[in-house]
TORKOL-930355 format. One record per atom (N, C-alpha, C): residue in three letters; y, z, x. Coordinates in steps of 0.001 Angstrom, whole numbers, padded with zeros to 6 digits, always signed. Layout:
BEGIN
ALAYZX ...
//
This chain:
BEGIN
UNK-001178+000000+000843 UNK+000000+000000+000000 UNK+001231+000000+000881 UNK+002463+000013+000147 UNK+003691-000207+000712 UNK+003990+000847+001197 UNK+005425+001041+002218 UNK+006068+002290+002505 UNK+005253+003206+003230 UNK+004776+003375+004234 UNK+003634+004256+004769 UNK+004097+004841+005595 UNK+004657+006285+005875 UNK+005409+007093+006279 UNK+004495+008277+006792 UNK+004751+008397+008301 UNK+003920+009150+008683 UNK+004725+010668+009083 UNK+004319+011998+008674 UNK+004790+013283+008860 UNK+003695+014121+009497 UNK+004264+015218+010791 UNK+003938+015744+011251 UNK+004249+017137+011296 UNK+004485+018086+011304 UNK+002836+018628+010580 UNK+003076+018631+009193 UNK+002438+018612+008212 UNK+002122+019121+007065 UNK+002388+020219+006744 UNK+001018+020866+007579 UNK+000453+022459+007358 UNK+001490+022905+007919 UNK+002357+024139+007700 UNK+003050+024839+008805 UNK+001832+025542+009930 UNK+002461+025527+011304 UNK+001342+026540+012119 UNK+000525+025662+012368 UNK-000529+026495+013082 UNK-002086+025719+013642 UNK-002812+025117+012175 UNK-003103+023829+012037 UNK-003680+023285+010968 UNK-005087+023771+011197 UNK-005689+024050+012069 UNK-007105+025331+012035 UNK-007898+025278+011233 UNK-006549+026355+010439 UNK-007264+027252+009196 UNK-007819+026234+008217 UNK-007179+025301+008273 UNK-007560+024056+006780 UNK-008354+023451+007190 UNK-008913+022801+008804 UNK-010076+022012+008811 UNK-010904+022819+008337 UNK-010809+024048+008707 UNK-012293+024923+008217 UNK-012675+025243+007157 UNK-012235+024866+006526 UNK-012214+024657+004809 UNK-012616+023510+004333 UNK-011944+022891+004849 UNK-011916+021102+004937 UNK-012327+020223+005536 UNK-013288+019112+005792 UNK-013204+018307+006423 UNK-013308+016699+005568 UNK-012393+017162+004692 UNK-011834+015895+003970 UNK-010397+016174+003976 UNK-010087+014271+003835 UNK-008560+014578+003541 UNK-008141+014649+001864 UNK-007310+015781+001471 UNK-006742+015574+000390 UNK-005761+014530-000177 UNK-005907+014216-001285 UNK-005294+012535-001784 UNK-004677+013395-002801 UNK-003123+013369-002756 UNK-002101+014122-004036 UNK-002017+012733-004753 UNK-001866+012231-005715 UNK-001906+010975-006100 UNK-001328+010918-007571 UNK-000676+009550-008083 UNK-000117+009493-009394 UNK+000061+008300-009866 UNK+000155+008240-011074 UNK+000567+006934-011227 UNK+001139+006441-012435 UNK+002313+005610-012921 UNK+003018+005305-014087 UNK+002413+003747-014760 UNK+002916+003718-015878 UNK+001211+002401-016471 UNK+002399+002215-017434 UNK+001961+001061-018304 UNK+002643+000521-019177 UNK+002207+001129-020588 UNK+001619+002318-020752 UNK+001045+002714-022122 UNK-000056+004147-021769 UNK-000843+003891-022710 UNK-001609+005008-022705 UNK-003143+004143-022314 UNK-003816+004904-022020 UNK-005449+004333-021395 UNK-005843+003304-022828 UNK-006238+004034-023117 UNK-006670+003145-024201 UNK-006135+002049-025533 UNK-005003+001607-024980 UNK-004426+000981-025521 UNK-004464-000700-024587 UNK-004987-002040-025506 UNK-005058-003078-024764 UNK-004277-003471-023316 UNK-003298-003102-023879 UNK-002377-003688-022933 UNK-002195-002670-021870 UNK-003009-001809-021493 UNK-002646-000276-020395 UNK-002621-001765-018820 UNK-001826-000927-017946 UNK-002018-001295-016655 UNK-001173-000630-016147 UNK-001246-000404-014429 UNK-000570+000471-013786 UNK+000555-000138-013780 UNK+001435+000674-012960 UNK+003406-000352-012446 UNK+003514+000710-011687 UNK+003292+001482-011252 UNK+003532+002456-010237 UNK+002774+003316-009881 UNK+002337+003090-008394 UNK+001177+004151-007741 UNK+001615+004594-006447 UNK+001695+006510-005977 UNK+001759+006840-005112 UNK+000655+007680-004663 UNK+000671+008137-003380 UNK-000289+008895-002954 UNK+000053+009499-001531 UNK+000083+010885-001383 UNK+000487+011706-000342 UNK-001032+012270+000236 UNK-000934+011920+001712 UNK-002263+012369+002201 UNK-002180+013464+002847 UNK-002803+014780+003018 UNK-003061+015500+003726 UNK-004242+015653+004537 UNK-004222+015305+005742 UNK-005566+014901+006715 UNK-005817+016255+007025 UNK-007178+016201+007662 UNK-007523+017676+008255 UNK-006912+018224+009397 UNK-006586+016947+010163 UNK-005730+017491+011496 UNK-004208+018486+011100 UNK-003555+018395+009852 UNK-003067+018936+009347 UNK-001636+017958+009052 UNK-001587+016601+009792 UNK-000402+015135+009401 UNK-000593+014825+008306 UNK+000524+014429+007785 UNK+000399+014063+005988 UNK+001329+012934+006300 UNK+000646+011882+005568 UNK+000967+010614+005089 UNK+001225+009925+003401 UNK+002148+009710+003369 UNK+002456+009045+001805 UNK+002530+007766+001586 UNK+002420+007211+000718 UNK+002040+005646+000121 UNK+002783+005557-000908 UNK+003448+004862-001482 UNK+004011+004230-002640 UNK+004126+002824-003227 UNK+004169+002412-004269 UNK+004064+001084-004032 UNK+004125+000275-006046 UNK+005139-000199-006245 UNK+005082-000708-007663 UNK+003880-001806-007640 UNK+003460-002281-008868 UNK+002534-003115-009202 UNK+002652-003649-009953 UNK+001825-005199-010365 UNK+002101-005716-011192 UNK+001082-005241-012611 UNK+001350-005069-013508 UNK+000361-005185-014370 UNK-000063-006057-015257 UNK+000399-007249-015255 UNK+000047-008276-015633 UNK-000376-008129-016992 UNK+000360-007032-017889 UNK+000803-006743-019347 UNK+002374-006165-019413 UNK+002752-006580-020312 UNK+003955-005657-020852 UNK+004146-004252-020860 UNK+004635-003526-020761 UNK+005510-002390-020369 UNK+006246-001782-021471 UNK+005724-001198-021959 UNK+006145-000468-023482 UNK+007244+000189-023381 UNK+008151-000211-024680 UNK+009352+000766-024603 UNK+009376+002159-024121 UNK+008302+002515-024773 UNK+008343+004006-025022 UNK+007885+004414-023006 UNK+007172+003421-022413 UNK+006565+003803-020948 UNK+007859+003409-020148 UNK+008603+002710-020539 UNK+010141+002118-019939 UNK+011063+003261-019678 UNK+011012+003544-020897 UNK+012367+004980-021302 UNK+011850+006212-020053 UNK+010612+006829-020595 UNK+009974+007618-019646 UNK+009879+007387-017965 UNK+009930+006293-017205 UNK+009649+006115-015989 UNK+011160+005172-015264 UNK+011866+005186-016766 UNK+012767+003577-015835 UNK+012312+002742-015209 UNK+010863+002546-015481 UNK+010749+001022-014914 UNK+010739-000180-016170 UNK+011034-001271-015293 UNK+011117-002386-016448 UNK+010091-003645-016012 UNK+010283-004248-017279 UNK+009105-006120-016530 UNK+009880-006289-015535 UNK+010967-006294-015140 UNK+011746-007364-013674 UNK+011457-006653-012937 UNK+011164-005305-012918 UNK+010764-004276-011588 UNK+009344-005148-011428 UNK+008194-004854-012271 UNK+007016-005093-011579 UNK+006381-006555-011774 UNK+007165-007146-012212 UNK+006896-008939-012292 UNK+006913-009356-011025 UNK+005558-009727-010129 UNK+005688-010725-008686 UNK+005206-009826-008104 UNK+005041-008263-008223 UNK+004104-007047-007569 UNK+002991-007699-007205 UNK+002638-007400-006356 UNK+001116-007419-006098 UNK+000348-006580-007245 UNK-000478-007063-007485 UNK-001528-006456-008898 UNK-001919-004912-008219 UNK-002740-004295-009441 UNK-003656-003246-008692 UNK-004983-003843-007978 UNK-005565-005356-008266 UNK-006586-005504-007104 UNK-006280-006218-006317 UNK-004898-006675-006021 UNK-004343-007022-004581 UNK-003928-006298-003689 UNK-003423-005155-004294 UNK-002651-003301-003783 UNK-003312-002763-003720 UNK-003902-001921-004738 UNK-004277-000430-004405 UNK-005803-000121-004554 UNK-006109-001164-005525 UNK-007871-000924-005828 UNK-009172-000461-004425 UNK-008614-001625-003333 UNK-009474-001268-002134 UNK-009502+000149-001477 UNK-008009+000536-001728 UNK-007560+001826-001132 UNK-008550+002995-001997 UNK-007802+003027-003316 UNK-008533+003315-004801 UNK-010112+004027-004555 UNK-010845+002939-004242 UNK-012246+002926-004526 UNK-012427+003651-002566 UNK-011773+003652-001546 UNK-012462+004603-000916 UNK-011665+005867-000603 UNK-010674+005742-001260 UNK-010437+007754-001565 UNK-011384+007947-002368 UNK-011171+007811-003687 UNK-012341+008161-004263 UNK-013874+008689-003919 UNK-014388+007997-003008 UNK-015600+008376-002854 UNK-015631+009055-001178 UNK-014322+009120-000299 UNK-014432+010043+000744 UNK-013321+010966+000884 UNK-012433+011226-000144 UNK-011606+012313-000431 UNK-011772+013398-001492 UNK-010961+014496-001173 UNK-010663+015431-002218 UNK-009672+014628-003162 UNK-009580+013922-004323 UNK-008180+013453-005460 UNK-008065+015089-005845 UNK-006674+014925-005788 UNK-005643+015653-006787 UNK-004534+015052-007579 UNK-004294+015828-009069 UNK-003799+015041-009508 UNK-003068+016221-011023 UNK-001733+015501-011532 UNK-001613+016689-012423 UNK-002191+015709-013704 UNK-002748+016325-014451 UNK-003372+015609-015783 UNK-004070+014627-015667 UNK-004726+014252-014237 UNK-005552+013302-013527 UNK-006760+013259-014426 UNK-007227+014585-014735 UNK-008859+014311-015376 UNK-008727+013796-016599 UNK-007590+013751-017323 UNK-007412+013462-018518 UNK-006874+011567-018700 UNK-006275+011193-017780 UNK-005324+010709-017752 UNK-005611+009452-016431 UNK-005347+009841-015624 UNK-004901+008848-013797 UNK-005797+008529-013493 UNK-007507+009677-013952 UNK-008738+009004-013562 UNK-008963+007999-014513 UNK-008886+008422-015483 UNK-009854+006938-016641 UNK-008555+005598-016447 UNK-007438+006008-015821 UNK-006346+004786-016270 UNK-007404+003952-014598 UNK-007269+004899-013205 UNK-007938+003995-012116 UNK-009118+003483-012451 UNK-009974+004057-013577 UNK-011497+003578-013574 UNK-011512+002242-014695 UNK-010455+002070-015458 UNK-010161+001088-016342 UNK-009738+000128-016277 UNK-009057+000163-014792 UNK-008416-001282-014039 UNK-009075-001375-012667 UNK-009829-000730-012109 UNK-011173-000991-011110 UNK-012126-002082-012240 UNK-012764-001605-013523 UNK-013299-002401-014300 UNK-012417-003792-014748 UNK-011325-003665-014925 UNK-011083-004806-014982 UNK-010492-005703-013988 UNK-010827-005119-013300 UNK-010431-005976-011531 UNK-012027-006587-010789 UNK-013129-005771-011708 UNK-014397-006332-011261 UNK-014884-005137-010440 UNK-014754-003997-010497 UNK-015428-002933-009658 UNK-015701-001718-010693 UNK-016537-002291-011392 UNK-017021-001588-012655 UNK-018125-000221-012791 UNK-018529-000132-011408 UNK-019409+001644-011010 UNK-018317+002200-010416 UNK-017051+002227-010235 UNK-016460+003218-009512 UNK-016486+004834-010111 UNK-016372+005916-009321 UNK-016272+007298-010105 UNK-015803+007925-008894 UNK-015672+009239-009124 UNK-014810+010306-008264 UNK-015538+011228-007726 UNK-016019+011226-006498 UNK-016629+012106-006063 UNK-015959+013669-006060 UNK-015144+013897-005817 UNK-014417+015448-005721 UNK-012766+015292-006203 UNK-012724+015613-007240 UNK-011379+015280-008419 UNK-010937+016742-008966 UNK-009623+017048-008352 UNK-009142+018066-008923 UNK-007696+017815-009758 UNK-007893+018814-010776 UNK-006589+018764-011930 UNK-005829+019761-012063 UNK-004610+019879-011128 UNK-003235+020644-011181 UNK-002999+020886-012811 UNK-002847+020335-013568 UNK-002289+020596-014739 UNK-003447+021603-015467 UNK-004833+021360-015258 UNK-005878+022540-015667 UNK-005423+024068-015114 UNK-005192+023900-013317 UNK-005231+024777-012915 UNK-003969+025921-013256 UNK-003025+025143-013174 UNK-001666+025528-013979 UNK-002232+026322-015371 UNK-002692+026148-016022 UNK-002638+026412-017595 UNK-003742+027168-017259 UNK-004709+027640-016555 UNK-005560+028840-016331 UNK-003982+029547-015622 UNK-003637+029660-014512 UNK-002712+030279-013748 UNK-001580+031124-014833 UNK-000960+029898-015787 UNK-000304+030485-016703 UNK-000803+031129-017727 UNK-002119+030621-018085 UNK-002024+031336-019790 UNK-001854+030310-020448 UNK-000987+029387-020322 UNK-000384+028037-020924 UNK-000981+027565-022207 UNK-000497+026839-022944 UNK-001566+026250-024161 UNK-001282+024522-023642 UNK+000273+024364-023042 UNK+001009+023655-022540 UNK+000584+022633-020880 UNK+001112+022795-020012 UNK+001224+022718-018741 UNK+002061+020814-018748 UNK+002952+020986-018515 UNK+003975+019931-018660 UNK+004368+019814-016984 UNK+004105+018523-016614 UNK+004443+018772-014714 UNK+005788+019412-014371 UNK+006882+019001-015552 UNK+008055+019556-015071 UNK+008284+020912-015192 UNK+007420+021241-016266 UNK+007336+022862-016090 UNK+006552+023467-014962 UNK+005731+023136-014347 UNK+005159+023434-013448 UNK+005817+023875-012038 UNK+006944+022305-011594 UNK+007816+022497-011137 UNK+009195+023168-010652 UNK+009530+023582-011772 UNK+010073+024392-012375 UNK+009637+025776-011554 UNK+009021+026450-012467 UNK+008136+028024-012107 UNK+007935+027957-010748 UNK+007636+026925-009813 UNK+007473+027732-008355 UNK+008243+026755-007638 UNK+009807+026410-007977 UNK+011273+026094-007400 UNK+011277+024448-006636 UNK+010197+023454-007831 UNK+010826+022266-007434 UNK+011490+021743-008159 UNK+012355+020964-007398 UNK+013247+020100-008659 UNK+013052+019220-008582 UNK+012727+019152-010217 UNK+011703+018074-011064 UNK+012786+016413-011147 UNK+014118+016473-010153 UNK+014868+015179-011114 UNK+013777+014041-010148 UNK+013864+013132-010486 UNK+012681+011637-010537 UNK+011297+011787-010985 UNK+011336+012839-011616 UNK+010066+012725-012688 UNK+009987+011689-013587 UNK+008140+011302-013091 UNK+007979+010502-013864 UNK+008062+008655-013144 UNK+008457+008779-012003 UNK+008399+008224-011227 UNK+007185+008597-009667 UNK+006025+007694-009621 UNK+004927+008091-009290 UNK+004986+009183-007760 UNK+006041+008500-006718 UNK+006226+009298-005478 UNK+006581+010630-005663 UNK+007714+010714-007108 UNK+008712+012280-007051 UNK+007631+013043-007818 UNK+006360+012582-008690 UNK+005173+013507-009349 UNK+004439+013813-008260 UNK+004127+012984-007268 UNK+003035+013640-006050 UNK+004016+014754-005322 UNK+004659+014193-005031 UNK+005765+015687-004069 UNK+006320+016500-004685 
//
């Protein structure tokens, strides 16, 4: 993907403590679509992804897409993106699918409302890109963990944000939801 920005350290301190926990890299990941999953016309228009390696360097990815459907008012208003933004993108199986399909099966994914949501939208345009067994080997959901943490009935990313002092402005836009 586009924009590939490399940061050193991540971890504050000796990154150590986290290989030993870890010897995968964590994938923070997100992504904005023209609709809801199950609606014909779903496709991505915006995918980021912040890596945290074991050595303890974190790397981020960003990158608009084409979705080669329309872009719903209602997904417009919410993300500010429009057709002239992602018209001429590289698709998701010219961009991100290759990437896609091996986080997936050699990373930790994280994701807020991912299990509900970011996984079935990647596993729905892997299928329709022609990579129709893909699945998630180790998939975690911020927005679950949040709403055990809180009590929540809720867990809204910007509230999340919020409660432990980020500021949420470019929400909703795939890079400012991973960070």
């Amino acid at each position: 993907m586009k924009d590939k920005i490399s940061i050193t350290p991540a971890i504050p301190g000796d990154p150590d403590w986290y290989y030993s926990y870890y010897d995968k890299t964590l994938t923070v990941y997100d992504l904005e679509t023209t609709n809801l999953v199950d609606v014909s016309t779903f496709g991505i228009t915006d995918v980021a992804a912040v890596h945290i390696h074991p050595n303890g360097t974190c790397t981020q990815q960003s990158t608009l897409v084409d979705p080669e459907n329309p872009i719903s008012e209602i997904a417009s208003n919410v993300t500010g993106l429009t057709q002239d933004m992602v018209t001429g993108q590289p698709t998701w199986a010219q961009e991100a699918m290759p990437q896609f399909v091996d986080w997936m099966q050699n990373n930790v994914m994280i994701g807020f409302n991912n299990i509900a949501f970011d996984n079935p939208g990647v596993i729905s345009q892997n299928t329709r890109y022609g990579q129709p067994d893909t699945k998630y080997e180790d998939s975690r959901d911020v927005r679950s963990m949040y709403r055990i943490l809180t009590q929540s009935g809720k867990g809204k990313l910007v509230d999340a944000a919020e409660r432990y002092g980020v500021n949420p402005d470019g929400a909703h836009r795939a890079i400012f939801d991973v960070v």
